[in-house]
C-alpha positions as CSV (number, residue, x, y, z in Angstrom):
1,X,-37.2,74.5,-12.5
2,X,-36.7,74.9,-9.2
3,X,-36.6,78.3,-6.9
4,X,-35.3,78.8,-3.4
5,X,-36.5,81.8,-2.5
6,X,-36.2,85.0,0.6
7,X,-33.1,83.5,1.8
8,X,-29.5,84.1,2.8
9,X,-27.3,83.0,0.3
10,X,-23.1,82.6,0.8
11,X,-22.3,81.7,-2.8
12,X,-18.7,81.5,-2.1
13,X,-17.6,84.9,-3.1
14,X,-20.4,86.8,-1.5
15,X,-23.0,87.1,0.9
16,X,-26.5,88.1,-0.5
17,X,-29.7,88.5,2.2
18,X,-33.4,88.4,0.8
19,X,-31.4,86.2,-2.1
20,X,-32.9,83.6,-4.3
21,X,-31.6,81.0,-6.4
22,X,-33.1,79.3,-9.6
23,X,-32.1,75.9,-10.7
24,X,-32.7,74.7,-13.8
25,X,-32.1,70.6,-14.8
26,X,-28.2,70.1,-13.1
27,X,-27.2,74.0,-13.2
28,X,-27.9,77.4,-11.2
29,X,-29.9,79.5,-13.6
30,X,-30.0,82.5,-11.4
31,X,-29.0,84.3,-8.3
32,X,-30.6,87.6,-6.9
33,X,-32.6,89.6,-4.8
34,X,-35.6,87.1,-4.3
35,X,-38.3,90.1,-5.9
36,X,-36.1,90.0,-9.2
37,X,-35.8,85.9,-9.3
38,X,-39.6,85.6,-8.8
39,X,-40.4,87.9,-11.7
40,X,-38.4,86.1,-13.8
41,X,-39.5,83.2,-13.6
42,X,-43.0,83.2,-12.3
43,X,-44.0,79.3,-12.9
44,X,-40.8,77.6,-11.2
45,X,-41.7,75.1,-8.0
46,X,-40.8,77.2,-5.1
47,X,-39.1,76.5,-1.9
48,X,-39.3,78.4,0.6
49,X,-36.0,79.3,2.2
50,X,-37.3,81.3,4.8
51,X,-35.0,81.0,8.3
52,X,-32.8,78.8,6.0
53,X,-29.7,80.0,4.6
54,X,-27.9,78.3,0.9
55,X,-23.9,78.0,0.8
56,X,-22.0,75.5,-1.5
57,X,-22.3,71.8,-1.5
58,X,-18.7,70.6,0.9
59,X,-16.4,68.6,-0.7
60,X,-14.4,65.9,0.8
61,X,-11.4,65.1,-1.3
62,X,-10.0,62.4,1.4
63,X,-11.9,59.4,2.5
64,X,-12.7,56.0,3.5
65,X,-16.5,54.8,3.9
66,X,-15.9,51.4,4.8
67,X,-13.4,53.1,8.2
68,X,-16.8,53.7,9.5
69,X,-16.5,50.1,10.7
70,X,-13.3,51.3,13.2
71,X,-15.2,54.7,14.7
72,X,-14.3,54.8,18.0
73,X,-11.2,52.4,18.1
74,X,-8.5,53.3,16.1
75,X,-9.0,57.1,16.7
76,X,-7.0,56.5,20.0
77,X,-4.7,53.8,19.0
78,X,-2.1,55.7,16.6
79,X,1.3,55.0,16.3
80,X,4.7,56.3,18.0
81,X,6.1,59.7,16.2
82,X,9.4,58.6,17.2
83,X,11.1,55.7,16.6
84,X,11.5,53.0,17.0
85,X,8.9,52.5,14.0
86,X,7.0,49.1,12.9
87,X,4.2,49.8,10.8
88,X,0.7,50.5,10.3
89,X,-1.8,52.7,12.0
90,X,-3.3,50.8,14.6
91,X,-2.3,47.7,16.5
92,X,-5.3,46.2,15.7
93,X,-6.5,45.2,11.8
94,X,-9.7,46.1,10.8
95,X,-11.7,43.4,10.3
96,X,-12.1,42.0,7.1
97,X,-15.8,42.0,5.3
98,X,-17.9,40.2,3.0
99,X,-18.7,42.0,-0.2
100,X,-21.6,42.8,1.1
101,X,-21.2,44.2,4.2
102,X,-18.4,46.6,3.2
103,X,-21.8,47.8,0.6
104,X,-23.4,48.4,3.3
105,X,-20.5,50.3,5.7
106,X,-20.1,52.2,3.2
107,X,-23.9,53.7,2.9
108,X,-23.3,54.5,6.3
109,X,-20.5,56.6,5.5
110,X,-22.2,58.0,2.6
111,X,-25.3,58.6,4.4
112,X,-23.4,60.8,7.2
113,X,-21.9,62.3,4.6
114,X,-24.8,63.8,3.0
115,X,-26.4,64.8,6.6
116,X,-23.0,67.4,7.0
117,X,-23.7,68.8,3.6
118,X,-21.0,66.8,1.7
119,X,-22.3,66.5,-2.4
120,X,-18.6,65.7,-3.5
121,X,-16.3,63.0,-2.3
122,X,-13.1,61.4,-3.3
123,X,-13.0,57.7,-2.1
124,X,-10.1,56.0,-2.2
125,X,-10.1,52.3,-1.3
126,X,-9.4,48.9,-2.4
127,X,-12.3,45.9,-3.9
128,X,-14.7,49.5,-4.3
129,X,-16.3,47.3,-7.3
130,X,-18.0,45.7,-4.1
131,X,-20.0,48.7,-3.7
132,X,-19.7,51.1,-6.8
133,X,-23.6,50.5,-7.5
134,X,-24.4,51.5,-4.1
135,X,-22.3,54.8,-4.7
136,X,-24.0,55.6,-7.6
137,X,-27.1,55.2,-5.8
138,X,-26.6,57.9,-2.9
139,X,-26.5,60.4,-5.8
140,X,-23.4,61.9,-4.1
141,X,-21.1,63.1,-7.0
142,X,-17.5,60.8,-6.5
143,X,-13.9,60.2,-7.4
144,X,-13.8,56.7,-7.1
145,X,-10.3,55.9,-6.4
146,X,-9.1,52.1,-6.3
147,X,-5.9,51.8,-4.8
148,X,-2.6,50.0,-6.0
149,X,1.1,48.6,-4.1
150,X,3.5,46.2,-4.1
151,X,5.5,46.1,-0.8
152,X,4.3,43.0,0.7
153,X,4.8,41.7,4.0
154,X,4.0,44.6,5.7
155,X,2.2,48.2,6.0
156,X,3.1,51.9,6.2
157,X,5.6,53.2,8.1
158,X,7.9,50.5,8.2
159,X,11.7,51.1,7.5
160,X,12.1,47.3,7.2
161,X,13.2,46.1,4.1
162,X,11.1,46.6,1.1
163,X,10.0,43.2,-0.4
164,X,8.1,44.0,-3.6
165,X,5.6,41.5,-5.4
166,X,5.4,43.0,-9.3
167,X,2.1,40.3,-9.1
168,X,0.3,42.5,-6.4
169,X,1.2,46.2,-8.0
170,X,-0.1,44.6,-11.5
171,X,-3.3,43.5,-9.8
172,X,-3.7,46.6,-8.8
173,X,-3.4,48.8,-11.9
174,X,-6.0,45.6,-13.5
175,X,-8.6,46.5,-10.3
176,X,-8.5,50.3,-11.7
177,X,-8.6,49.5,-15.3
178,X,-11.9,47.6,-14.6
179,X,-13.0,49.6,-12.6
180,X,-12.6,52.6,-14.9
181,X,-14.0,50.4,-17.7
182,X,-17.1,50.2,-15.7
183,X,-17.9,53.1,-13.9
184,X,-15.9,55.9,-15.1
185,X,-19.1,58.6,-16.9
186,X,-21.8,57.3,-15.1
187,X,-24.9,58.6,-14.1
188,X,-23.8,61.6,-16.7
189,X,-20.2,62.1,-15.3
190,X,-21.7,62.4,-11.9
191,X,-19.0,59.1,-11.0
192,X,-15.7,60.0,-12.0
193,X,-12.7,56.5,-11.6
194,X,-9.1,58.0,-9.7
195,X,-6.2,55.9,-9.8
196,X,-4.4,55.7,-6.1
197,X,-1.4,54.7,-5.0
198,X,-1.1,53.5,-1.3
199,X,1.9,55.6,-0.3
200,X,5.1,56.1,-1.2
201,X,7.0,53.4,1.2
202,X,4.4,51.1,-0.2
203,X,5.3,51.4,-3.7
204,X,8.2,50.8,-6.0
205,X,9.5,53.1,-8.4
206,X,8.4,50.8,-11.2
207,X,5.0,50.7,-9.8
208,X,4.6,54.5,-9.6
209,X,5.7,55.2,-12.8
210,X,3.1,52.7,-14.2
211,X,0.7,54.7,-12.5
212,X,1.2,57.9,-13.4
213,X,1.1,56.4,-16.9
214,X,-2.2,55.1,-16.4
215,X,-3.5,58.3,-14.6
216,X,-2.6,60.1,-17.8
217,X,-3.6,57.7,-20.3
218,X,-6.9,57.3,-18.6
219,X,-7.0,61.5,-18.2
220,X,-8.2,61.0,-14.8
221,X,-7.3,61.9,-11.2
222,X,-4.5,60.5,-8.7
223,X,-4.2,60.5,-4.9
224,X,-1.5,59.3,-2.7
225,X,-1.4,59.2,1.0
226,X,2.0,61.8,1.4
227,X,4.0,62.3,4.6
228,X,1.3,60.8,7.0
229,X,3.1,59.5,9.4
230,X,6.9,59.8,10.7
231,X,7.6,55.9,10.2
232,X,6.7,56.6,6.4
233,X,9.3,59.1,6.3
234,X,11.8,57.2,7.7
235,X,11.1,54.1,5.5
236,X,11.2,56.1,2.7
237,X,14.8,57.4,3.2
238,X,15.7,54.2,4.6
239,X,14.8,52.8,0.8
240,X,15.6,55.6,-0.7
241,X,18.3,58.4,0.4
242,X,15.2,60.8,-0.4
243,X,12.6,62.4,1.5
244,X,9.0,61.1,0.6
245,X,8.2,64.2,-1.9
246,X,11.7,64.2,-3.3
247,X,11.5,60.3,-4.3
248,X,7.6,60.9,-5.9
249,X,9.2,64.3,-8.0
250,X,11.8,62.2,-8.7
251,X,9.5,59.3,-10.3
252,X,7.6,62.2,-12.2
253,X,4.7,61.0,-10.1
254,X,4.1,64.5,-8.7
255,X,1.3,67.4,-11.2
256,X,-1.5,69.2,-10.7
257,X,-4.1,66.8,-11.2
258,X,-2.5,64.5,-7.9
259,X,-4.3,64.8,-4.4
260,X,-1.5,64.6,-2.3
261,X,-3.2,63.1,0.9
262,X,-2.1,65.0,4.7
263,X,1.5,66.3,4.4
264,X,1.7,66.3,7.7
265,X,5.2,65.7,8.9
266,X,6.8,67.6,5.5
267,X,10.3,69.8,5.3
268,X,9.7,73.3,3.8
269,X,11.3,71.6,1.2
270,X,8.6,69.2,0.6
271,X,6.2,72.0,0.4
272,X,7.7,74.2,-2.1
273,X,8.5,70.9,-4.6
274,X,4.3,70.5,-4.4
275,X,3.7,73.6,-4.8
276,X,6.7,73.8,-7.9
277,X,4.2,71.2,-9.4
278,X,0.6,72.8,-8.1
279,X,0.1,69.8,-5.7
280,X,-3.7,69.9,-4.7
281,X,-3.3,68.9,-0.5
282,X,-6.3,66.8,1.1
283,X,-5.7,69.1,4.4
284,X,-7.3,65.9,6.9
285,X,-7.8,68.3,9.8
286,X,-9.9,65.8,12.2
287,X,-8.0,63.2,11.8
288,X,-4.6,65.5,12.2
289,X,-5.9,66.2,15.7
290,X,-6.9,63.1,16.5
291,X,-3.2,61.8,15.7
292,X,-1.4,65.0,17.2
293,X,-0.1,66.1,13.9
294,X,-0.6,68.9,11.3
295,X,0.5,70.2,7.6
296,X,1.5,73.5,7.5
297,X,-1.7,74.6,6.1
298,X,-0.4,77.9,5.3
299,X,3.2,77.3,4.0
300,X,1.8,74.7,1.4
301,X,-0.6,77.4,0.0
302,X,1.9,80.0,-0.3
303,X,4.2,77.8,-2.1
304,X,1.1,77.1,-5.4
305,X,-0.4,73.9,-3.6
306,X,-4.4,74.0,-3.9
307,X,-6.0,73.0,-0.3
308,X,-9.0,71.5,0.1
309,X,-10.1,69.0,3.1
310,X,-10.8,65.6,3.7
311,X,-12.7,63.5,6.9
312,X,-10.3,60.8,6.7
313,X,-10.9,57.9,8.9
314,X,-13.8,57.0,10.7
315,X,-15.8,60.5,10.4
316,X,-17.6,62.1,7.5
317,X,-18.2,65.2,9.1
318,X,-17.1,68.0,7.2
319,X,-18.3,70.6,8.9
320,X,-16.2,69.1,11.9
321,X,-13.3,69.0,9.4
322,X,-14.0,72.7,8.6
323,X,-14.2,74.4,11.8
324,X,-11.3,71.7,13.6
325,X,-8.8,73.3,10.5
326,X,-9.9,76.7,11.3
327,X,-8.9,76.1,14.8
328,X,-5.9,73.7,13.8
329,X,-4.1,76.3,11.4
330,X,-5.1,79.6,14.0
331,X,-3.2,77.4,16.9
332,X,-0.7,76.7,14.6
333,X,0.1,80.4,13.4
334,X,-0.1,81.6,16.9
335,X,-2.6,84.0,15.2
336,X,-6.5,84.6,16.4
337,X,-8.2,85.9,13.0
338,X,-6.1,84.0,10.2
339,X,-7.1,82.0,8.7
340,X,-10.8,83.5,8.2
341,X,-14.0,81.4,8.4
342,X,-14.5,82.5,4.6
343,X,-11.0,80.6,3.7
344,X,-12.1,77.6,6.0
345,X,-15.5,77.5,3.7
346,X,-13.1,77.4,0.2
347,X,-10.9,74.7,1.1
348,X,-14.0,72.4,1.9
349,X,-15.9,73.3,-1.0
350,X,-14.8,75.0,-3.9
351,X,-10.8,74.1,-3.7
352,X,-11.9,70.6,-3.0
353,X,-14.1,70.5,-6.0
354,X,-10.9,72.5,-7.7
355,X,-8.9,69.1,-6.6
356,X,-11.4,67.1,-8.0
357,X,-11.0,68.7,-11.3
358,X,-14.8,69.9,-11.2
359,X,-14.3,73.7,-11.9
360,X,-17.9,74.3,-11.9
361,X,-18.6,73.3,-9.0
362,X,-18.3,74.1,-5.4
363,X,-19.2,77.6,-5.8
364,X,-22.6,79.5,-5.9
365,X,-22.6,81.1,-9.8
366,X,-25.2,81.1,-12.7
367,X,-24.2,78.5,-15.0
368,X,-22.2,76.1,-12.1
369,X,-23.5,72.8,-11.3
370,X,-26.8,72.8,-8.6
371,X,-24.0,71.0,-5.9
372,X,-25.7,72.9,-2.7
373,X,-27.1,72.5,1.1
374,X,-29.4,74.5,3.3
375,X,-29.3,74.5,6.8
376,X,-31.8,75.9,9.6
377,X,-30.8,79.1,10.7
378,X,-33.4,79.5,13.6
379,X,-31.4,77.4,16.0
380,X,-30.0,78.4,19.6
381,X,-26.6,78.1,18.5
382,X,-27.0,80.3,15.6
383,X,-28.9,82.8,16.6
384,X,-28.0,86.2,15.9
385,X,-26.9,84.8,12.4
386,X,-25.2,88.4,11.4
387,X,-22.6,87.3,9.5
388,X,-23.3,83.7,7.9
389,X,-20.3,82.4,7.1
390,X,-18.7,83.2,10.3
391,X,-21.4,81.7,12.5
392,X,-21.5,78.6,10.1
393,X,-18.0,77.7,10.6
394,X,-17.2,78.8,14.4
395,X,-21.1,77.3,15.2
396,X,-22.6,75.3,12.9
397,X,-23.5,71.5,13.2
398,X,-24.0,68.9,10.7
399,X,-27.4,68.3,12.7
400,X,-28.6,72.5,11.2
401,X,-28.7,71.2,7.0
402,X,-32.1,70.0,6.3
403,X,-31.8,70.0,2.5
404,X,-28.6,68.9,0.1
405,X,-28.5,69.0,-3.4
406,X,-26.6,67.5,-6.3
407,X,-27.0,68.0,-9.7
408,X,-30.2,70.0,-9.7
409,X,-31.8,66.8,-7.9
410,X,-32.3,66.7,-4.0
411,X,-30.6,63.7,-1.8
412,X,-32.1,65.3,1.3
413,X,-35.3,67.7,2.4
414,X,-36.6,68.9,5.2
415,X,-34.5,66.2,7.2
416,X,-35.3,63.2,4.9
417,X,-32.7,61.2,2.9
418,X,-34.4,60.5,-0.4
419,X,-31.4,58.3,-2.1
420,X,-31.1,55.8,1.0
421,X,-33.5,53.5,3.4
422,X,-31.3,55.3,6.3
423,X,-33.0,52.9,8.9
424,X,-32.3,49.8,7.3
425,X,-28.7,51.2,6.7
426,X,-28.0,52.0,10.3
427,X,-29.5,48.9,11.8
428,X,-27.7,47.1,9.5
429,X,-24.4,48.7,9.6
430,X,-24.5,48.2,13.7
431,X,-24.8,44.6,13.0
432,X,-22.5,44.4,11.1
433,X,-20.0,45.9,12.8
434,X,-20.6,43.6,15.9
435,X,-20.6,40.4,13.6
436,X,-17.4,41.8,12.0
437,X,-15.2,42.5,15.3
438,X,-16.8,39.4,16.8
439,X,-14.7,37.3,14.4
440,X,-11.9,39.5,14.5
441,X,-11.0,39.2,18.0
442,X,-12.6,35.6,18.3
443,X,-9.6,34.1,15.7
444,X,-7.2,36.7,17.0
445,X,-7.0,36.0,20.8
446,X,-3.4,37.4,21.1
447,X,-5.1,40.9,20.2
448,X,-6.0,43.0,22.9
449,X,-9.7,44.3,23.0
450,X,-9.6,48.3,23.8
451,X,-11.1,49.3,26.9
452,X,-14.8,49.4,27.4
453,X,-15.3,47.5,24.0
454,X,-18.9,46.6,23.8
455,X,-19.7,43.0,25.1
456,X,-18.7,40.7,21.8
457,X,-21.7,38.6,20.8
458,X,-21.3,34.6,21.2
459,X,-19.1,33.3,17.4
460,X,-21.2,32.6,15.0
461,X,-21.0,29.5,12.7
462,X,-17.3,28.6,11.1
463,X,-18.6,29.1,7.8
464,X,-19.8,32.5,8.2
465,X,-16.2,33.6,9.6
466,X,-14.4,31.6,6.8
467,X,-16.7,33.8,4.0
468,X,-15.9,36.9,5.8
469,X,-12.2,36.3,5.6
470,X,-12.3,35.5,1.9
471,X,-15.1,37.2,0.5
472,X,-13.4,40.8,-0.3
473,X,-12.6,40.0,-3.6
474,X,-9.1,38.8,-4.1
475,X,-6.0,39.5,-2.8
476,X,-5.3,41.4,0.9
477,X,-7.4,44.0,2.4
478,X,-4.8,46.8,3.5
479,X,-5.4,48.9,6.7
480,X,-6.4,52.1,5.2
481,X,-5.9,55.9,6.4
């Protein structure tokens, strides 16, 4: 048993100073007055949480780990919101990586993931197989979410015509299926398998039907990106008469076990058929400002939609994501004190952990799962820390948490990853990353290499280029957002 003791604690609902908390295997035994906790139980190891404070593991219900491989270029390269529209997010693809090196991109992403206090995270990608023992590994609990389509020929947000490969949607339900097979339980239902489908003008009516099937046959979770973009919009009523939330309702594809990924450029009719079907929303707030657009954060909620929050692309900071929808939604409303910090904190932790269909999680409570951070209160920036919460979310820094937990079992203390060699994984993720765009721009001379790129080392051997391009398990690598 473990105690964290004389410490301030936000459990989610309340705000307890001089607090304690006793965790016992994977579950909160206790929370108190640190006195009444001590007497109890007398020969528990002790931490001390003095000048620390305890709130709820963050969850991120919307993410990409291998994006960490585009950070800094394709947060400035989005596309029109006005047509005329052509597809994708970025004139530049993202490099394509060997097995092994998307492994290790995504560590990195896990690894800043854990240092903002993230313990939950919903990844939705394609080939994760590549990396699922890795995942495992960081001892971050996960909603692995292998993603499915069958437009071909192009990306999102194209109101060309829709050219649709039945091979490519079926490989993609067979990906999840495997994936499920393997993974799906482990590490005593710490890893939970998603299914995902791409978008909706990237997937046929046949092909979302299939998946909700699977979704429900395999009682699991399902994301879709959802009104992301304005070119996604467009394609879909260009393919479909409908607006992108009327065509999923009108699949069936839409209940309250689907995250429905941004929502972002969404009719007030959109928002109340979600929240008709208890839509959970991955409110991507970073990555909303970075692209100059935003859900109606408010409108969704009133209308029975569950909000929780997501990093997105390139960025696992969710204590960025926290504070940037805070800010997002108050510009938004035109209003300086709604919503409150305290709402901020639930969408990125308990909500999330709500959309992740973990209802004992994300919340401080004897009995819920030990999912939990501490962070240094004795900090310039912090300092007076009269009303936690508050100063967490208007100040606080991913750089303050010292300590996260999952499962009753520590990832990080006093600073120190414990489930990663975080060294090795930055010194190799950086060379990656310069290998990776060397060959991308070295094959692709027609593209165009952003301003003030880092110098490109000299191409390395044909071989290794030809692996890279292949070796990501088979079939395409979409762009992914």
């Amino acid at each position: 048993m473990i105690l964290i003791t004389n410490t301030t604690i936000a459990t989610g609902q309340a705000v307890l100073f001089d607090a304690a908390i006793a965790i016992e295997g994977k579950r909160i035994a206790a929370i108190g007055p640190s006195a009444e906790i001590l007497a109890r139980f007398p020969g528990a190891e002790r931490v001390d949480g003095t000048g620390r404070a305890v709130f709820p593991g963050l969850a991120n219900i919307h993410t990409h780990f291998v994006m960490t491989l585009a950070r800094g270029v394709f947060e400035d390269l989005s596309p029109p919101h006005k047509p005329p529209f052509s597809g994708g997010l970025s004139p530049i693809p993202l490099p394509p990586l060997t097995a092994q090196e998307q492994a290790v991109m995504c560590q990195l992403g896990a690894l800043e993931a854990i240092r903002s206090g993230t313990t939950a995270v919903l990844e939705d990608a394609t080939h994760i197989e590549n990396y699922a023992q890795q995942m495992v590994d960081t001892g971050l609990r996960m909603v692995l979410a292998e993603r499915s389509w069958d437009r071909v020929g192009t990306s999102i947000g194209d109101p060309g015509p829709f050219l649709r490969d039945a091979a490519v949607g079926a490989d993609g339900i067979s990906r999840t299926r495997k994936l499920h097979a393997k993974w799906n339980g482990a590490d005593e239902g710490r890893i939970q398998v998603g299914v995902s489908a791409w978008g909706p003008d990237m997937c046929s009516p046949e092909l979302l039907r299939e998946l909700r099937a699977l979704q429900q046959e395999l009682d699991t979770i399902s994301t879709i990106h959802l009104n992301q973009i304005w070119g996604e919009v467009a394609a879909v009523q260009a393919h479909h008469n409908m607006l992108p939330t009327e065509y999923l309702e009108s699949v069936g594809f839409l209940h309250d076990r689907m995250v429905g990924a941004h929502c972002r450029c969404m009719t007030n009719i959109e928002e109340k058929i979600l929240g008709k079907h208890r839509v959970n929303v991955a409110f991507n707030s970073a990555i909303a400002a970075r692209r100059g657009l935003s859900p109606r954060v408010c409108e969704l909620e009133a209308a029975g939609c569950n909000i929780g929050m997501g990093s997105d692309n390139m960025s696992e900071d969710m204590v960025e994501v926290m504070r940037t929808g805070l800010f997002m939604e108050r510009v938004r409303r035109e209003d300086g004190r709604n919503p409150a910090p305290e709402e901020a904190l639930r969408w990125a932790s308990r909500n999330g952990y709500q959309a992740m269909g973990v209802r004992d999680g994300g919340w401080l409570t004897e009995g819920n799962l030990a999912d939990l951070i501490m962070f240094r209160t004795d900090r310039a920036h912090l300092v007076p820390f009269l009303r936690p919460v508050s100063v967490f979310v208007h100040q606080g820094q991913a750089a303050d948490i010292d300590h996260v937990m999952v499962d009753g079992k520590w990832l990080m203390r006093e600073g120190r990853m414990l489930t990663m060699d975080e060294a090795a994984v930055v010194r190799e993720a950086d060379a990656i990353s310069s290998r990776a765009w060397s060959r991308l721009f070295h094959a692709n001379p027609h593209l165009a290499i952003p301003e003030g790129f880092r110098p490109l080392p000299p191409e390395e051997a044909g071989a290794i280029a030809a692996v890279a391009l292949h070796d990501v398990g088979a079939g395409p690598t979409p762009p992914t957002a």
